[in-house]
Rosetta silent file (secondary structure, phi, psi, omega in degrees, C-alpha in Angstrom):
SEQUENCE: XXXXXXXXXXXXXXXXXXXXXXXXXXXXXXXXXXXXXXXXXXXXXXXXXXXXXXXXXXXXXXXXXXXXXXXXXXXXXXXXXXXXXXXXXXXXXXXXXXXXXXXXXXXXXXXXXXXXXXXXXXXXXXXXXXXXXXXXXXXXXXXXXXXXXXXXXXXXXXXXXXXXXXXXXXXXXXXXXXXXXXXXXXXXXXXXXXXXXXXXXXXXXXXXXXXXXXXXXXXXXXXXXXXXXXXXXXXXXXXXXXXXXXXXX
SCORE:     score description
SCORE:     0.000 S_00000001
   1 L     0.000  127.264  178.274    4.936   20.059   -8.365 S_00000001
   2 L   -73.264  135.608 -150.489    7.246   20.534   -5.611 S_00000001
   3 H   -56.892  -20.101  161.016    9.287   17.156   -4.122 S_00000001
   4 H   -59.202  -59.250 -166.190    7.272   17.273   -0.843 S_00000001
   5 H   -57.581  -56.093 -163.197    4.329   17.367   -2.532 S_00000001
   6 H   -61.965  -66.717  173.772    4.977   14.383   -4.727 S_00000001
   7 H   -27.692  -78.544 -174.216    6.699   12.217   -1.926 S_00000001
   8 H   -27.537  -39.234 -162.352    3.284   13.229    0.481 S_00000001
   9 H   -69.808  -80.370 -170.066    1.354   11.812   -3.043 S_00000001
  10 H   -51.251  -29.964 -173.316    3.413    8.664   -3.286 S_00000001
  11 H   -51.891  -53.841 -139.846    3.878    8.163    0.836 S_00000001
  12 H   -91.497   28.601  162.695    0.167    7.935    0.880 S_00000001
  13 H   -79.264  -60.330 -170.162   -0.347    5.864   -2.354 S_00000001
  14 H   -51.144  -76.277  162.324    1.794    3.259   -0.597 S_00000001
  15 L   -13.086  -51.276 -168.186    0.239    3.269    2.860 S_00000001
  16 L  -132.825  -20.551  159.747   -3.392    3.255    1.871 S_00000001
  17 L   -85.928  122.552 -170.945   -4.045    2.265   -1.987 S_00000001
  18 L   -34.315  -60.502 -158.287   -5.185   -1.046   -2.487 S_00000001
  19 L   -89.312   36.317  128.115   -4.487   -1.034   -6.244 S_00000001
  20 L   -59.537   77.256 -157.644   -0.778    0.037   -5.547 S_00000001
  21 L   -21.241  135.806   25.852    1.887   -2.599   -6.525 S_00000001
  22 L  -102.649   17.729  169.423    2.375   -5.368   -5.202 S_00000001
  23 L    83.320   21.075  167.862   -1.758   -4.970   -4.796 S_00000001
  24 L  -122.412   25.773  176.001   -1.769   -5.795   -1.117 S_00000001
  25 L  -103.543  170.605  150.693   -2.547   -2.662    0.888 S_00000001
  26 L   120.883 -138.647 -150.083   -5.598   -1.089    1.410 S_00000001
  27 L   -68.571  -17.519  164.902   -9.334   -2.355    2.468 S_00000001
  28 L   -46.325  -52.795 -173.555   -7.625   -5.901    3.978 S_00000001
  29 L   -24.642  124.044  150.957   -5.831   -4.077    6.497 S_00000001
  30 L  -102.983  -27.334  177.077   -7.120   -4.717   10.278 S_00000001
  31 L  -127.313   59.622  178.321   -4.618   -2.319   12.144 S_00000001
  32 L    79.686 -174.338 -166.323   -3.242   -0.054    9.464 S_00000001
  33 L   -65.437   97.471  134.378   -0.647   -0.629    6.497 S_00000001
  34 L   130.980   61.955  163.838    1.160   -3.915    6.656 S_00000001
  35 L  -156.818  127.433 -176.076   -0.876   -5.712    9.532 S_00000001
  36 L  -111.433  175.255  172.825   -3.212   -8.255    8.117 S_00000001
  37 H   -78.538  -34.258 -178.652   -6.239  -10.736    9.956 S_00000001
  38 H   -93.182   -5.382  162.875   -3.699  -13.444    9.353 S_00000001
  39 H   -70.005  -48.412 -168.701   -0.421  -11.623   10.014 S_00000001
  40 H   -56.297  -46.489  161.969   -1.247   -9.240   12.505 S_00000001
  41 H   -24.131  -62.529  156.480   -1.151  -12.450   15.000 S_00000001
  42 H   -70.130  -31.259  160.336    2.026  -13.429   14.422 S_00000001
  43 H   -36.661  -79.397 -166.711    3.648   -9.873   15.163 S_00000001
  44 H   -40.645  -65.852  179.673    1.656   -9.474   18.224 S_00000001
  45 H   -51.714  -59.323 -176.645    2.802  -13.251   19.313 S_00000001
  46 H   -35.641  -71.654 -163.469    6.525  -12.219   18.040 S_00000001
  47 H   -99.246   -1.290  130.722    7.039   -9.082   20.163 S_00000001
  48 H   -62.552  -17.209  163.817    5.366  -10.299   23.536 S_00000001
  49 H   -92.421  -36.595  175.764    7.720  -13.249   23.406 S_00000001
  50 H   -56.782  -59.957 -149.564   10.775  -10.727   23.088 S_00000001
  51 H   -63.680  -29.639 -125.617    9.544   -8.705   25.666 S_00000001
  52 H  -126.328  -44.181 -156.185    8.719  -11.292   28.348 S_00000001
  53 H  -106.435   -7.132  160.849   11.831  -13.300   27.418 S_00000001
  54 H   -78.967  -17.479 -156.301   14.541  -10.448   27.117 S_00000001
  55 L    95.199  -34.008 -145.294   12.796   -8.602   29.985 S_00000001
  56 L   -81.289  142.905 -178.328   12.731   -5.651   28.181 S_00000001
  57 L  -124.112    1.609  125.529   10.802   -2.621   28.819 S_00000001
  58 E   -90.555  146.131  159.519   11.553   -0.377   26.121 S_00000001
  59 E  -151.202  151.427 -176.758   11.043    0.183   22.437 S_00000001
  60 E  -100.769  126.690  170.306   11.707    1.576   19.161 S_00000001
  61 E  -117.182  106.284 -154.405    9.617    0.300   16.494 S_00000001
  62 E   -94.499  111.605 -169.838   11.723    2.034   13.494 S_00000001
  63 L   116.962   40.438 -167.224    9.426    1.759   10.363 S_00000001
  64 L   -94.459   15.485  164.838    6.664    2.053   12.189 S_00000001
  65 L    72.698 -131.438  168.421    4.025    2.822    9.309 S_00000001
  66 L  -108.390   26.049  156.938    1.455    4.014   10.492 S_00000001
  67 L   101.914   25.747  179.791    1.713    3.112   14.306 S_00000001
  68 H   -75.800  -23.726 -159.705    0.052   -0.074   14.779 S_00000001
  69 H   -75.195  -40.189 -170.662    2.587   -2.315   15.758 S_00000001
  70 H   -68.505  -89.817 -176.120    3.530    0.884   18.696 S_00000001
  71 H    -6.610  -59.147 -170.410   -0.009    1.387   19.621 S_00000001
  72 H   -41.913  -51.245 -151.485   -0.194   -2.600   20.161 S_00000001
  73 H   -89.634   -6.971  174.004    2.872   -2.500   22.338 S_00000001
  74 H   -86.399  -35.215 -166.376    2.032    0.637   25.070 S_00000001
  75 H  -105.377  -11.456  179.766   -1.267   -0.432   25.409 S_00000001
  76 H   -86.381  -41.545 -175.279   -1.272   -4.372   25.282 S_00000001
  77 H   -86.089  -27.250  171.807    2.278   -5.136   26.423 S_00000001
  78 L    75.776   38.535  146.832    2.507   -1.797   28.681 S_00000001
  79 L   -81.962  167.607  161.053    6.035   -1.029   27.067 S_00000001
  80 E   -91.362  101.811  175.183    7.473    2.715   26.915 S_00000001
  81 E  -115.060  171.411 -171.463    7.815    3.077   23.073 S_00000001
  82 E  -133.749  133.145 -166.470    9.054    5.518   20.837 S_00000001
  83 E  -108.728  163.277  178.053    7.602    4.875   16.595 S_00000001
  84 E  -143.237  161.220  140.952    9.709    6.372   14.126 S_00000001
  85 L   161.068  167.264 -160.909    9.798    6.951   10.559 S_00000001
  86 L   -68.333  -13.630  174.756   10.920    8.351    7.375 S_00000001
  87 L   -83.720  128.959  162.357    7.362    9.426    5.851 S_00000001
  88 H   -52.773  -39.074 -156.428    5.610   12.601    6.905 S_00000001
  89 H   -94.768  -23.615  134.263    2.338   11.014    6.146 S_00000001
  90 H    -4.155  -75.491 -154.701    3.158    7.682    8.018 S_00000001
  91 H   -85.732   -1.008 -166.791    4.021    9.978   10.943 S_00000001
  92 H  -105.989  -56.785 -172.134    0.876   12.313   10.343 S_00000001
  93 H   -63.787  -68.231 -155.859   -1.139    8.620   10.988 S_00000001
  94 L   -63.435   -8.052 -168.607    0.978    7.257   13.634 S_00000001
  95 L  -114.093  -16.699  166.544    0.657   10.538   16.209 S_00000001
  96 L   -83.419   -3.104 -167.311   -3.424    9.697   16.004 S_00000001
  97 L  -105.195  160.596 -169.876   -2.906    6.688   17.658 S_00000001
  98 L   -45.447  110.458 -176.071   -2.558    6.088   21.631 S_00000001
  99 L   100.082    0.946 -163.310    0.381    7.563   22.342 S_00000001
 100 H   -60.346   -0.854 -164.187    1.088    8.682   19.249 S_00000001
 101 H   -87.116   -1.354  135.401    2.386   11.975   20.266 S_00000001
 102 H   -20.224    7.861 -156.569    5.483    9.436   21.637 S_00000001
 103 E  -110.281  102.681  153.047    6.252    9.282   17.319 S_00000001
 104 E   -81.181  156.079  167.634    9.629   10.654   15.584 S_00000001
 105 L   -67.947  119.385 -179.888   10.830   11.654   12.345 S_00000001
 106 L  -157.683  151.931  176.995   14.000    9.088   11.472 S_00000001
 107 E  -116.767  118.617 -136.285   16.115    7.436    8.947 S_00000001
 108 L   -71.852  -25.514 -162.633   16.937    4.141    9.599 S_00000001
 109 L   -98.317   -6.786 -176.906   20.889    4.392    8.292 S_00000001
 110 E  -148.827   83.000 -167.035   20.961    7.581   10.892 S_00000001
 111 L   -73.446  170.969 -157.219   18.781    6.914   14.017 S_00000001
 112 L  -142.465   49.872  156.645   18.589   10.575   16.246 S_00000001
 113 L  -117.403 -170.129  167.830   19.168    8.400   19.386 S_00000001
 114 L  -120.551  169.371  176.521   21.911    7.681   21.648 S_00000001
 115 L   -41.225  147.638 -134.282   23.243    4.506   22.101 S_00000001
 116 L   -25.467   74.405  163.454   21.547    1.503   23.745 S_00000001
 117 L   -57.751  -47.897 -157.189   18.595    3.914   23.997 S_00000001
 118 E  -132.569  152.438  171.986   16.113    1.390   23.937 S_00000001
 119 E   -65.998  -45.816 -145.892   15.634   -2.234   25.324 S_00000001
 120 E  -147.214  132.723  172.875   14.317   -3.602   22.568 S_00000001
 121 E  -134.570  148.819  175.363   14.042   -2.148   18.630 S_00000001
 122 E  -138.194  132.540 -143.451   12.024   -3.611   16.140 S_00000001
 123 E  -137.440  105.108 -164.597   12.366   -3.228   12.554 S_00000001
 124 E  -108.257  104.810  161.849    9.462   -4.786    9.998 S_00000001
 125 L    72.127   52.793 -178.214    9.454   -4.416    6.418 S_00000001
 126 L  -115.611  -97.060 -148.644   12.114   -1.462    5.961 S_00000001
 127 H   -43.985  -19.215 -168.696   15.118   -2.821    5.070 S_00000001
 128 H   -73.701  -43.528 -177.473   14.264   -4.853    2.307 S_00000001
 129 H   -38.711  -43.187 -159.124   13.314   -1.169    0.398 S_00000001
 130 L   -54.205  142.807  138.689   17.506   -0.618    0.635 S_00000001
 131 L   -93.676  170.341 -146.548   20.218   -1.302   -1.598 S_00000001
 132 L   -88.736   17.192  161.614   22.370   -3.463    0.046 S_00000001
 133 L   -90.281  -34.544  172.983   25.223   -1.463    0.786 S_00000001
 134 L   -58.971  -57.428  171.544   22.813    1.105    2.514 S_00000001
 135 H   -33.166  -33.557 -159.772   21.297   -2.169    4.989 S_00000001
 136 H   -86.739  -10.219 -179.337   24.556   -2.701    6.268 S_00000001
 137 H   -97.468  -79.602 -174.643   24.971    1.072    8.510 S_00000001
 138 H     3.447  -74.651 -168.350   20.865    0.347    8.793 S_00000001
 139 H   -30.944  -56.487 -146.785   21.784   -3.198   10.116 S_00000001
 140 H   -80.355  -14.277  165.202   24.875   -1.364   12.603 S_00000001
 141 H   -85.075  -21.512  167.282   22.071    1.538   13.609 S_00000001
 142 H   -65.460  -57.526 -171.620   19.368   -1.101   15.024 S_00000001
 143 H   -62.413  -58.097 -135.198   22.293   -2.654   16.883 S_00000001
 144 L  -102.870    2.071  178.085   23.793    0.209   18.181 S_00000001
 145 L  -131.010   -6.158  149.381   20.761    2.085   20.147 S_00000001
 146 E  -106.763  166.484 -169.154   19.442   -1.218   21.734 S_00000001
 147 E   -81.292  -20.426 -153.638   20.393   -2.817   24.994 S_00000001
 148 E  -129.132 -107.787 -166.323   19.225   -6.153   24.815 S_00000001
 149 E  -113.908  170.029 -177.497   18.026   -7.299   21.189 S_00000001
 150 E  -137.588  115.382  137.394   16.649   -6.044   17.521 S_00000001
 151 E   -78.750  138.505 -172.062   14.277   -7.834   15.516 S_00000001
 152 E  -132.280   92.418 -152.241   14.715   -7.172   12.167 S_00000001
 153 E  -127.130  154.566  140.445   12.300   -8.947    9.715 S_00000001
 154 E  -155.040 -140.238 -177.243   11.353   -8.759    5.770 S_00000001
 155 E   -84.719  171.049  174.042    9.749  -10.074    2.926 S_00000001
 156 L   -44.540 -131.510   75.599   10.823  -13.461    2.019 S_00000001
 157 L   -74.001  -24.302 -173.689   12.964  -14.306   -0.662 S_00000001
 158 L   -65.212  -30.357 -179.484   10.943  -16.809   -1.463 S_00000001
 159 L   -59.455  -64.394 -155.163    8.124  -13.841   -2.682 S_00000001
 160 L   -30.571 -106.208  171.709   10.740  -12.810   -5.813 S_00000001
 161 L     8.334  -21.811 -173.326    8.890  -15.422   -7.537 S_00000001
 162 L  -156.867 -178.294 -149.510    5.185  -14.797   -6.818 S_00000001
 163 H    -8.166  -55.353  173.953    2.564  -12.573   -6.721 S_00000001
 164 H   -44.540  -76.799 -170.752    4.585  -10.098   -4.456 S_00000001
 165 H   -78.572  -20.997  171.007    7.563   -9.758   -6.992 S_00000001
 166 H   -62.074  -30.362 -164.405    5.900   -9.989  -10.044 S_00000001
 167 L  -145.746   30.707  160.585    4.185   -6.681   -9.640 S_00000001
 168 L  -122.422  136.895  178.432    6.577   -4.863   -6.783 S_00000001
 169 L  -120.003    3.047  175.853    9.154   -2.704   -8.035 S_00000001
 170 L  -100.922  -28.126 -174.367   10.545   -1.132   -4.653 S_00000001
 171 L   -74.914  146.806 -179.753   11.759   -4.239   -2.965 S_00000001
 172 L  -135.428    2.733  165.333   15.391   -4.449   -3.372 S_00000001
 173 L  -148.804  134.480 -176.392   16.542   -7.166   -1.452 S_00000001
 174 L  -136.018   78.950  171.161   15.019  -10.544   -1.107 S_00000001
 175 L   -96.680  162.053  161.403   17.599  -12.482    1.153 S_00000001
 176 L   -90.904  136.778 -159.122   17.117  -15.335    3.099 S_00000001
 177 H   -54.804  -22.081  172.376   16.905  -15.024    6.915 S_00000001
 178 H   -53.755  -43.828 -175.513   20.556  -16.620    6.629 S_00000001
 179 H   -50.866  -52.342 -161.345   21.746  -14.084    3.489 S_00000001
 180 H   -61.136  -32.380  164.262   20.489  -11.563    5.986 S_00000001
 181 H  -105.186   15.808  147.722   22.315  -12.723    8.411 S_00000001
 182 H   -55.550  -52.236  170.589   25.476  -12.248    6.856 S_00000001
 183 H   -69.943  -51.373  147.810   25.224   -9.225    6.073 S_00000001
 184 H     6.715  -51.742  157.894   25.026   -8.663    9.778 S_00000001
 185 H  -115.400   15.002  155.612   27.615   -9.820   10.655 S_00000001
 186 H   -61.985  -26.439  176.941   29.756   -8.074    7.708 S_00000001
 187 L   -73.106    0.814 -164.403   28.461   -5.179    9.477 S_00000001
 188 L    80.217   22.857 -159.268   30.420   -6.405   12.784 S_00000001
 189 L  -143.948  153.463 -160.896   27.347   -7.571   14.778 S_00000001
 190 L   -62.753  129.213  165.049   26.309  -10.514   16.693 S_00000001
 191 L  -153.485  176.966 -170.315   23.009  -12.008   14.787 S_00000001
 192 L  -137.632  121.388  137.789   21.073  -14.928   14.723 S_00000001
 193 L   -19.632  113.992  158.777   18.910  -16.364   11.506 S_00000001
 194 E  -106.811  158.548 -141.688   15.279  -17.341   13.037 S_00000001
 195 L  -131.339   27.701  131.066   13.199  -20.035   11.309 S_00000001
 196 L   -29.950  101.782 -167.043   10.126  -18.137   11.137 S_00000001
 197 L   -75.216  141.011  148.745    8.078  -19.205    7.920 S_00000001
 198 L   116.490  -60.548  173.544    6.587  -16.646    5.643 S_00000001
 199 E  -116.359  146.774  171.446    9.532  -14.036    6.722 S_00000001
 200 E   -88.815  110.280  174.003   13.296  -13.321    6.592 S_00000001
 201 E  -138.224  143.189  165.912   13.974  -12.355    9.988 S_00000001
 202 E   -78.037  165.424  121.419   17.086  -11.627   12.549 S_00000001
 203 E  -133.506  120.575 -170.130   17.884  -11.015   15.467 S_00000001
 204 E   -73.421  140.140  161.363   20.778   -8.709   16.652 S_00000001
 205 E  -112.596   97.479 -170.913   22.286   -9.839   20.122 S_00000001
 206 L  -102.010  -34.052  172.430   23.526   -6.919   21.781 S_00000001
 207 L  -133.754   44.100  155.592   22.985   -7.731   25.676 S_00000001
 208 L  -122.039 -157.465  163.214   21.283  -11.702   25.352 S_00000001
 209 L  -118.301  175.393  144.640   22.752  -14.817   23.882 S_00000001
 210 H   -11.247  -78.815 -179.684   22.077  -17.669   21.358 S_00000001
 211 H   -63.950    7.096 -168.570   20.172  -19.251   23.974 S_00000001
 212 H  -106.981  -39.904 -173.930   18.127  -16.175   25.020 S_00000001
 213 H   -73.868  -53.082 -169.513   17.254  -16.207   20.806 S_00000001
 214 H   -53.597  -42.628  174.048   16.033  -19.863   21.098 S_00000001
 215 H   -68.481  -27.813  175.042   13.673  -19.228   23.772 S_00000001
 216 H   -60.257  -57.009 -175.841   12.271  -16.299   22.362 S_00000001
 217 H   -34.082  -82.777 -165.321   11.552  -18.531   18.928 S_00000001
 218 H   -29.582  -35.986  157.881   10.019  -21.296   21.317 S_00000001
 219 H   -77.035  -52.615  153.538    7.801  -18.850   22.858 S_00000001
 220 H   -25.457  -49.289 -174.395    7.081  -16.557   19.935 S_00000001
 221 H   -78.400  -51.312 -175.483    5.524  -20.200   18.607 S_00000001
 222 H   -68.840   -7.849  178.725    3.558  -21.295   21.532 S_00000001
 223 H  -109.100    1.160  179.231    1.847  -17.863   21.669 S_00000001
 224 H   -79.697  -53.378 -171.001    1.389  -18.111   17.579 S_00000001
 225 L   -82.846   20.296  169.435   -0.547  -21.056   18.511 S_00000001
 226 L  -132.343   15.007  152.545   -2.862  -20.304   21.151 S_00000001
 227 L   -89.720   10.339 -156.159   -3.661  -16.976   18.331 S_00000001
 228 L    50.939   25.321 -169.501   -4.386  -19.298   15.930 S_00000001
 229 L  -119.838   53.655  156.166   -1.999  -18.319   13.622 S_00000001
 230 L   157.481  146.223 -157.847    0.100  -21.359   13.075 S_00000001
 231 L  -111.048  -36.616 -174.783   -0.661  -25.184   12.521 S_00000001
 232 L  -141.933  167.426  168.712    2.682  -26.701   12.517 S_00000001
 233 L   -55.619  127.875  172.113    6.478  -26.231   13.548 S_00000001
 234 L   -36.577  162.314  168.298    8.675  -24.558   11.127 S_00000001
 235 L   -93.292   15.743 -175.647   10.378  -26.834    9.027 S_00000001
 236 L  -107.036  -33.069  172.474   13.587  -24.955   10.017 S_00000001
 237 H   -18.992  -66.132  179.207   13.169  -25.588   13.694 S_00000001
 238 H   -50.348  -64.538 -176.288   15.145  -28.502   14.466 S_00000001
 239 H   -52.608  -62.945 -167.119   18.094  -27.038   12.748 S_00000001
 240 H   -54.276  -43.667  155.836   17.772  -23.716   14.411 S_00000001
 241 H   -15.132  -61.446 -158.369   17.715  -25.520   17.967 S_00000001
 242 H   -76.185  -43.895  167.151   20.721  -27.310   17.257 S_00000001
 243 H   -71.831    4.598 -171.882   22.680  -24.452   16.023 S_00000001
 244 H  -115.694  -25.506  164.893   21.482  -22.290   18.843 S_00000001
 245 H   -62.479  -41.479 -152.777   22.428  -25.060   21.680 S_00000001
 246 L   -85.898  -24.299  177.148   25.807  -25.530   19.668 S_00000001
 247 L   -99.556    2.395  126.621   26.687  -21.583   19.873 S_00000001
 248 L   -87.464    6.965  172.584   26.400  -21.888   23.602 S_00000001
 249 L   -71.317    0.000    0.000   28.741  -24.566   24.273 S_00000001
């Protein structure tokens, strides 16, 4: 069988069978592969507080699966986005959806933009797939084609340990949003740890501040909570304030 063919077999193994390690794709799904009824919420809440609190009116959503997150943001948020990614049959899905013909082929360590292309890039559940010398030109390509910020999120670390790591064999890095953001800034770039539960997530700061990242959290939460998708404050919160007040002084 020829290496297209099997890559086409495995993209769409990942993407759409249920009983594919770690055993969480499939018939759950409400907007395509890796958007859940209780996830999908927080996303939504996530990247309508960047946009609103960065401004920003572009975006790249690089990983973008099979286009839900992109779909989400041209027709609910009314950004101009552009979805990317490395699967043909990802990108076969993601081109059915509004706007989809707005979709590229791309590899995350070598985006086929130009430089602060986009306002805003957003990067969900890629990087973790890496080994970790490959994340760090990843890391410095998210940074380098937006103007304003990157979100950069993945699984947990806390997941090695349960269900998720017991029976996934592709994740290859399970940092903490701090770990993560180290390697960030080994790569030479401005990042911030966020105190999101649930995820290891970043954020590169290429034209906001500290204090630009704090507001976003603070919003990002108050719009989790009027989706019903969160009960209480992180327990990281407090800290992340303090350290986000303390790195504008």
């Amino acid at each position: 069988m020829e290496t297209s063919t099997c890559r086409n077999a495995f993209d769409r193994r990942y993407f759409d069978d249920p009983a594919y390690p770690p055993g969480l794709k499939g018939g759950d799904e409400v907007r395509g592969y890796g958007y859940y009824p209780d996830y999908f919420p927080v996303v939504q809440a996530q990247l309508a507080a960047l946009a609103e609190v960065t401004g920003g009116g572009t975006l790249l959503d690089a990983g973008c699966g099979k286009g839900a997150l992109a779909e989400y943001a041209r027709q609910e948020l009314g950004l101009h986005t552009i979805a990317a990614d490395a699967s043909a049959y990802a990108l076969q899905q993601a081109r059915r959806r509004s706007g989809g013909e707005c979709t590229a082929a791309a590899d995350v360590t070598a985006l086929p933009f130009c430089s602060q292309a986009f306002d805003l890039v957003w990067c969900n559940g890629v990087l973790q797939y890496l080994p970790g010398e490959a994340a760090l030109p990843a890391l410095r390509e998210l940074a380098r084609v937006t103007g304003k910020a990157a979100f950069v999120s993945n699984i947990a670390a806390l997941h090695r340990h349960g269900e998720w790591g017991r029976h996934d064999d592709l994740t290859r890095l399970y940092l903490t949003p701090g770990q993560w953001e180290s390697l960030a800034r080994r790569a030479g770039l401005r990042a911030l740890a966020l105190p999101f539960e649930g995820e290891s997530a970043i954020l590169l700061l290429a034209g906001v501040t500290p204090l630009s990242g704090l507001r976003f959290v603070e919003r990002a939460l108050e719009l989790m909570r009027r989706l019903g998708a969160l009960d209480r404050d992180p327990p990281l919160l407090a800290r992340f304030i303090k350290k986000c007040r303390s790195a504008q002084a």
